[in-house]
C-alpha positions in Angstrom: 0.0 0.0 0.0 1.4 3.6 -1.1 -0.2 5.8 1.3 1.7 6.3 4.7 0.0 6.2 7.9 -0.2 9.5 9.8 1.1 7.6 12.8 4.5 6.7 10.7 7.4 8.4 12.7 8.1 12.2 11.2 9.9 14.7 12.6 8.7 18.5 13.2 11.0 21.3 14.4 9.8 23.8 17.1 11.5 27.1 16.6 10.4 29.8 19.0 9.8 33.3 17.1 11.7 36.4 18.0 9.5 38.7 19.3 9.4 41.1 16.3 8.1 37.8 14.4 5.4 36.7 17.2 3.9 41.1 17.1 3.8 40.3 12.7 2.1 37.5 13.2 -0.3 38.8 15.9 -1.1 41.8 13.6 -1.4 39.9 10.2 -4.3 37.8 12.3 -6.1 41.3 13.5 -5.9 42.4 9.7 -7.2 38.9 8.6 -10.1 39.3 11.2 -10.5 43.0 10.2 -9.5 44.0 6.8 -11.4 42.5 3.3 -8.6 40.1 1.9 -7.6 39.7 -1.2 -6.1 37.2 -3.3 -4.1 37.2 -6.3 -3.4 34.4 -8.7 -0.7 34.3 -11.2 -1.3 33.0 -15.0 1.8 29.9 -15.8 2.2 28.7 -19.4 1.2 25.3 -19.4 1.5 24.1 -22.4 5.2 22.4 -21.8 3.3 20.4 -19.4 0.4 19.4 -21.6 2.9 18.6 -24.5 4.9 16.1 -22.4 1.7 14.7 -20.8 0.1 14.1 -24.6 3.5 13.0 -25.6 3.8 10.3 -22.6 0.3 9.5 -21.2 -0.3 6.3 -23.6 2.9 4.5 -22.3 2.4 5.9 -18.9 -0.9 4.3 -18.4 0.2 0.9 -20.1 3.7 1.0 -17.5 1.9 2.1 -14.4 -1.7 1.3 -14.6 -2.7 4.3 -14.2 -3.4 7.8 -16.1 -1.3 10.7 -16.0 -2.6 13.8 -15.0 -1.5 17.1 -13.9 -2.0 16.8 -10.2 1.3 14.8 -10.4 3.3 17.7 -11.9 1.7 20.1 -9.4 2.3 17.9 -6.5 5.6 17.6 -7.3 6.2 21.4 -8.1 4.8 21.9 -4.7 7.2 20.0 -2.5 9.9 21.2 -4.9 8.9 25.1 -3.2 8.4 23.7 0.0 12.0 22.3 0.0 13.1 25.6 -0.8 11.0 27.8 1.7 10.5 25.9 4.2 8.2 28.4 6.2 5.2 27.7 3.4 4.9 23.8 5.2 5.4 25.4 8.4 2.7 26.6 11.0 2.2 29.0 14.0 1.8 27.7 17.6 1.7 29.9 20.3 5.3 31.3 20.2 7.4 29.0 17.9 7.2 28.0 14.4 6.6 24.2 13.8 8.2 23.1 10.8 7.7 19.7 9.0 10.4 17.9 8.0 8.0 15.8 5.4 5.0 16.9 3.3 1.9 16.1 3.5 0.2 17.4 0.3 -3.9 18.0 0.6 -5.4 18.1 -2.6 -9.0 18.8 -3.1 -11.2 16.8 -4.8 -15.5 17.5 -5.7 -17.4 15.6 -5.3 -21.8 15.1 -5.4 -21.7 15.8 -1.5 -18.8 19.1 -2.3 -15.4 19.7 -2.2 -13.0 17.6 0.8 -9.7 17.5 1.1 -7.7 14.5 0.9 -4.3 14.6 1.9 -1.0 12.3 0.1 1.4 11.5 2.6 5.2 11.7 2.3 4.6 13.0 -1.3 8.0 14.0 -1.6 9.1 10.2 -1.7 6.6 9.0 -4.1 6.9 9.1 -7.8 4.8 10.3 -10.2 3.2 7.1 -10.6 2.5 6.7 -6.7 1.1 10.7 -6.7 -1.9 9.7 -9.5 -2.2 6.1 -7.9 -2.6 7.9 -4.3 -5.2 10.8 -6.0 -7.1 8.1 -7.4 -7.9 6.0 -4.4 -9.0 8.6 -2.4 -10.6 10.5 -4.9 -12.9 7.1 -5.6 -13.2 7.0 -1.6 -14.2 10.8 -1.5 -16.7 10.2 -4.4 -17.7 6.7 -2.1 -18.2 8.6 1.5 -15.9 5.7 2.9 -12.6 8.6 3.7 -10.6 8.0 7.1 -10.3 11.0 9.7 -6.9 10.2 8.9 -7.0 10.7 5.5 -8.5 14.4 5.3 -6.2 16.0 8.1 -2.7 17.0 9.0 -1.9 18.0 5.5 0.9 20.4 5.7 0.1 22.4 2.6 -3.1 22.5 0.1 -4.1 22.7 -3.6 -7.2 23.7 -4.4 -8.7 23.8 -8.1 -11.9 25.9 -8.3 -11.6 25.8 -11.9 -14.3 22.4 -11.7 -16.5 24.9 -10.3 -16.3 28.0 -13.0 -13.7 29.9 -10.6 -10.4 30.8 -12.3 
């Protein structure tokens, strides 16, 4: 079995904030709480990615069983970041910042009931392969009701596509 147990040993690193950093992160929760927030969104060129998927996704099926999509590439992107900013996997607890030293990747997935969150564990050791063979079984357990506690929560970072729902 490909997925990881949430219960596998993983380590975390507890960093207490200086106390410039622990006032920023008090005030950038007032301004969430008060201010209207924006987001932003940046457009990538994806067509390198959608040539090399047409080019590949016949004799990727027939060597792993299992299509190609693009989650894979953007999973993989992802811990690629995360590796190099290590503060995007990391979260705020009381003083310190808790970093993970592995990445648990939540991806969203719709379905008839709306839109959960399952997470891939350890995605930075899995291949391609593993990603879309992980994404499949618990998109077909999302879609089935029959998700674990454990499989929708400590993900240490999210994607989210709204773009199934008309968003961009």
């Amino acid at each position: 079995r490909l997925m990881a147990s949430a219960s596998e040993e993983r380590t975390v690193r507890r960093i207490p904030m200086s106390r410039l950093r622990a006032r920023m992160a008090e005030r950038l929760l007032d301004a969430q709480k008060t201010a209207a927030i924006l987001t932003t969104f940046n457009e990538v060129n994806m067509k390198p990615i959608m040539d090399l998927r047409m080019q590949y996704k016949d004799r990727f099926e027939k060597v792993h069983g299992v299509k190609l999509g693009f989650m894979s590439f953007f999973t993989m992107a992802v811990v690629a970041a995360l590796k190099k900013f290590p503060t995007m996997n990391a979260f705020i607890e009381g003083g310190d910042i808790v970093y993970h030293d592995y990445y648990d990747v939540a991806i969203a997935v719709s379905t008839p009931r709306g839109l959960v969150v399952p997470v891939v564990r350890n995605a930075e050791k899995l291949s391609m392969a593993e990603i879309e063979e992980n994404i499949v079984e618990l998109s077909e357990k999302a879609r089935d009701g029959k998700l674990t506690l454990e499989e929708i929560t400590g993900g240490t970072f999210t994607i989210s596509n709204g773009g199934v729902f008309g968003s961009l």
